[in-house]
C-alpha positions in Angstrom: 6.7 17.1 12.2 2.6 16.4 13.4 0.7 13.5 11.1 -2.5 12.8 11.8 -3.0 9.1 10.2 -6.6 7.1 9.9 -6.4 3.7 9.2 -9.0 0.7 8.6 -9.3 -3.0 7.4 -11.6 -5.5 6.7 -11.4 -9.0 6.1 -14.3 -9.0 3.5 -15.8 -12.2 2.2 -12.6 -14.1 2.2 -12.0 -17.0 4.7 -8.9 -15.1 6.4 -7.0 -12.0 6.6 -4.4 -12.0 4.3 -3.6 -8.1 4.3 -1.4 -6.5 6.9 -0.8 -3.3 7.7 1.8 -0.8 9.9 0.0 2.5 10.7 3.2 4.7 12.0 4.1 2.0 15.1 1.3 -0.9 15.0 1.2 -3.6 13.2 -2.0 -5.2 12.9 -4.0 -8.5 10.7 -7.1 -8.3 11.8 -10.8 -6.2 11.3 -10.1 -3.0 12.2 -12.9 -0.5 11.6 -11.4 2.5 11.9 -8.5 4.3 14.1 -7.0 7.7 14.1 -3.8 8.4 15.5 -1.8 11.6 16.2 2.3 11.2 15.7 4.6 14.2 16.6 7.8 12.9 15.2 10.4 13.3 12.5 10.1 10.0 10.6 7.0 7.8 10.5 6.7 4.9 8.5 3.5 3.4 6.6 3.0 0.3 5.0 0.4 -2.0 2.9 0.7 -5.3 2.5 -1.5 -7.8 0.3 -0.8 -11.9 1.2 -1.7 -13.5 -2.5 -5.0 -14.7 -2.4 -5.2 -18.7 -3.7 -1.5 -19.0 -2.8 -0.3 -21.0 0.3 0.1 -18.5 3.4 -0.8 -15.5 1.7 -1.2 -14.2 5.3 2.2 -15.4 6.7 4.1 -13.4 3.6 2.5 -10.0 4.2 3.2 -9.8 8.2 6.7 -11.4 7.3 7.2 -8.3 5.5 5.7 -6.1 7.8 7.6 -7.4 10.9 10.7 -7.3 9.1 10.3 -3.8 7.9 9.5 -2.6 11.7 12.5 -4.4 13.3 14.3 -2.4 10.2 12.7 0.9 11.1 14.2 0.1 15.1 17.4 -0.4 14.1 18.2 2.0 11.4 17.3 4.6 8.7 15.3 5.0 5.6 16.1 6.9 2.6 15.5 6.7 -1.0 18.4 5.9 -1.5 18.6 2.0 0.1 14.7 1.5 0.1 15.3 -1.2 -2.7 18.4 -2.8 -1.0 16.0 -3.0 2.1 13.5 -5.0 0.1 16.0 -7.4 -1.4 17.3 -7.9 1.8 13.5 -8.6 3.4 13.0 -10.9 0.2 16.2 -12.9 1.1 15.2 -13.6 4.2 11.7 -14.3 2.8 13.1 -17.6 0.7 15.0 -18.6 3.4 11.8 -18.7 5.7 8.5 -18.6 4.0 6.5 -21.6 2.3 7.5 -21.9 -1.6 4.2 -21.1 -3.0 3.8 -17.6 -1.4 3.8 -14.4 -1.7 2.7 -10.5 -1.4 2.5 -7.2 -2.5 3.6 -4.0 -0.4 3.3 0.1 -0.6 5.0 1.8 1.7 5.0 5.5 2.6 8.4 6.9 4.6 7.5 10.9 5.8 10.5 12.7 7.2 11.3 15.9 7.5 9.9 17.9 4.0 9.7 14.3 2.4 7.6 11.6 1.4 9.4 9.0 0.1 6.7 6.3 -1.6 7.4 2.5 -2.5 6.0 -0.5 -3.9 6.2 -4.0 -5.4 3.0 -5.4 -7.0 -0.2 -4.1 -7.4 -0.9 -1.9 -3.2 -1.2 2.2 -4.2 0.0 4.9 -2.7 -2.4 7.9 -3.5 -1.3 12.1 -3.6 -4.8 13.6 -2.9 -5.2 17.3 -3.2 -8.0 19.3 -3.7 -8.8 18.6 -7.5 -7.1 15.4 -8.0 -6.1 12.3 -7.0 -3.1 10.4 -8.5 -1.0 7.1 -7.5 2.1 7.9 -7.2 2.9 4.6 -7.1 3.3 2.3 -10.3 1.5 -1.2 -10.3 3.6 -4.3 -11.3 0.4 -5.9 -13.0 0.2 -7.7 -16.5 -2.6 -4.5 -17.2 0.1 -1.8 -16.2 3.0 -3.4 -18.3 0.2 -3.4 -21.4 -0.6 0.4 -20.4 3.3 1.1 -20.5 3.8 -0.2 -23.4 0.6 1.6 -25.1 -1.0 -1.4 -26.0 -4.1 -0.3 -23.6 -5.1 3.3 -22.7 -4.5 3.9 -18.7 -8.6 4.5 -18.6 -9.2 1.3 -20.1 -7.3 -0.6 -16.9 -9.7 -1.1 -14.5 -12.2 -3.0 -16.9 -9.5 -5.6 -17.9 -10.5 -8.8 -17.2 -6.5 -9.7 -16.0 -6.2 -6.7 -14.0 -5.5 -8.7 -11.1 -2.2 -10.3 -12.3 0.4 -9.0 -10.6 3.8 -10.4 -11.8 6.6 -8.5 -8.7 6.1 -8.5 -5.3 7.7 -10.2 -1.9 8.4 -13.9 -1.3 9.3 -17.1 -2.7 6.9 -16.9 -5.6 8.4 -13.7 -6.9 11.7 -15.0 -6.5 12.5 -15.2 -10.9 10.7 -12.3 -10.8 13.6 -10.5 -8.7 15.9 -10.4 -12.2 14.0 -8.7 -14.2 12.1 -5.8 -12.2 13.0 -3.4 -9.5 11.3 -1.2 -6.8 9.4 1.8 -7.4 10.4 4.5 -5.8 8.9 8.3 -6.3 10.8 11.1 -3.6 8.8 14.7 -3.5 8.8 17.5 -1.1 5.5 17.6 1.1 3.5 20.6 0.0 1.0 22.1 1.5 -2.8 20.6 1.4 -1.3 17.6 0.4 -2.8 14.1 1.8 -1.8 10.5 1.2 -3.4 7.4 0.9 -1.9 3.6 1.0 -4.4 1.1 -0.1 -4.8 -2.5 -1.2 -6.3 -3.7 -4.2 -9.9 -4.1 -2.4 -10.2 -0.7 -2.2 -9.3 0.3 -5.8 -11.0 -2.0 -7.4 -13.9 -1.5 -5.8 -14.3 2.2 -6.3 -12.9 4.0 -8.8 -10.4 7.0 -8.5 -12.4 10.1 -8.7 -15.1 8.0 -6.2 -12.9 7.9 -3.8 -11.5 11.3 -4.0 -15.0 12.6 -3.7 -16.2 10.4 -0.4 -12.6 11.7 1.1 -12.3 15.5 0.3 -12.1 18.4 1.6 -10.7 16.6 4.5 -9.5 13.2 3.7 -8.5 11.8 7.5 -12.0 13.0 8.9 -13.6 11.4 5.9 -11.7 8.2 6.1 -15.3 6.7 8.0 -17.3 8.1 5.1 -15.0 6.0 2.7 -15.5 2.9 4.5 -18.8 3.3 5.1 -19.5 3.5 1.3 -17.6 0.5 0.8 -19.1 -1.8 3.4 -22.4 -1.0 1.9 -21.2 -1.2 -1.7 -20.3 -4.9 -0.7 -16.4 -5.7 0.0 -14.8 -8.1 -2.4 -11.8 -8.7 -1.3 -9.9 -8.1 1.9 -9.6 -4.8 1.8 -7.1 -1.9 4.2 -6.3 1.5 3.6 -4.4 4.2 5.3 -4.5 8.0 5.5 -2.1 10.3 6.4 -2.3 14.3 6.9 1.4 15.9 7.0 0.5 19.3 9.3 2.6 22.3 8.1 4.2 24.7 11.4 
């Protein structure tokens, strides 16, 4: 299996860096402007982590979770099937070592074989982007998305809430009630053909909408992926913000 992945961060107007990112094998926390990578391999891992902004160590939680999920992806295998027992294992360890008051958010994408198996906890997307749409194929654990799902709001009516930002599952000691009452998201589909991903946080997303970004990334989302952070470095970033493509090439 060939992947071409581009990836990118920056820190934004915030004081630190409080997303972290894998990109197949690196890890990195800092301003990265962009990087494309070539993997021939038959199981890559990517992941999107947001530290919670106004909490204590925002930055520790998120490359807690990341390092945690690499030594994971050393030692053994992912599948649908114990992605959520993985997480619950990660947020174990996560009371046991991180401050009280922290947390974070994480998307992840696992590509293997004809698969791409995409998670998350909290409010980081995972994006299918084809030629006439995008779509997250993720589901945000947000105040706004419970409001959508339960049809109090329409889903076009989400971005303009005032309390979109309220994300009420993720990783870490501050999520830690949270645990009882909501699970991991987990959407497994074949890989077709013309098919791209995307793994953002929030600062991306809420700075552009949907069909914007669709439009700076296609017809050919990884060689784009400097368009789309050139529009939003010049739109002005908000928020740290980090995002990830990946092209699955077909044999």
């Amino acid at each position: 299996m060939k992947c071409t992945v581009f990836s990118a961060m920056l820190r934004g107007p915030r004081a630190k860096q409080e997303d972290c990112i894998i990109d197949g094998l690196d890890l990195f926390q800092s301003d990265r402007l962009k990087e494309k990578k070539k993997f021939d391999t038959d199981f890559l891992l990517l992941l999107a982590c947001d530290g919670m902004g106004g909490h204590d160590h925002g930055d520790m939680a998120s490359r807690f979770v990341c390092e945690q999920f690499k030594k994971k992806m050393i030692n053994g295998a992912f599948c649908a099937e114990n992605i959520e027992s993985i997480l619950s294992e990660i947020q174990n360890l996560a009371l046991e070592k991180l401050p009280e008051n922290c947390g974070t958010t994480v998307a992840g994408l696992i590509i293997t074989d004809d698969h791409a198996i995409a998670f998350n906890a909290g409010d980081s997307r995972v994006y299918r982007i084809s030629e006439n749409e995008i779509n997250y194929i993720s589901h945000d654990h947000s105040l706004v998305q419970g409001l959508v799902d339960k049809s109090f709001i329409r889903q076009d009516n989400a971005p303009l809430h005032p309390l979109k930002n309220l994300i009420d599952f993720g990783i870490g000691p501050i999520f830690n009630d949270a645990w009882e009452n909501n699970h991991i998201h987990i959407h497994d589909e074949l890989i077709s053909k013309d098919t791209w991903y995307l793994l953002c946080t929030d600062g991306l997303n809420d700075l552009l909408p949907d069909q914007e970004i669709h439009d700076r990334l296609w017809p050919s989302p990884v060689k784009n992926g400097a368009n789309l952070l050139k529009k939003i470095k010049k739109k002005g970033l908000k928020d740290n913000t980090s995002f990830i493509i990946v092209r699955i090439h077909h044999s």
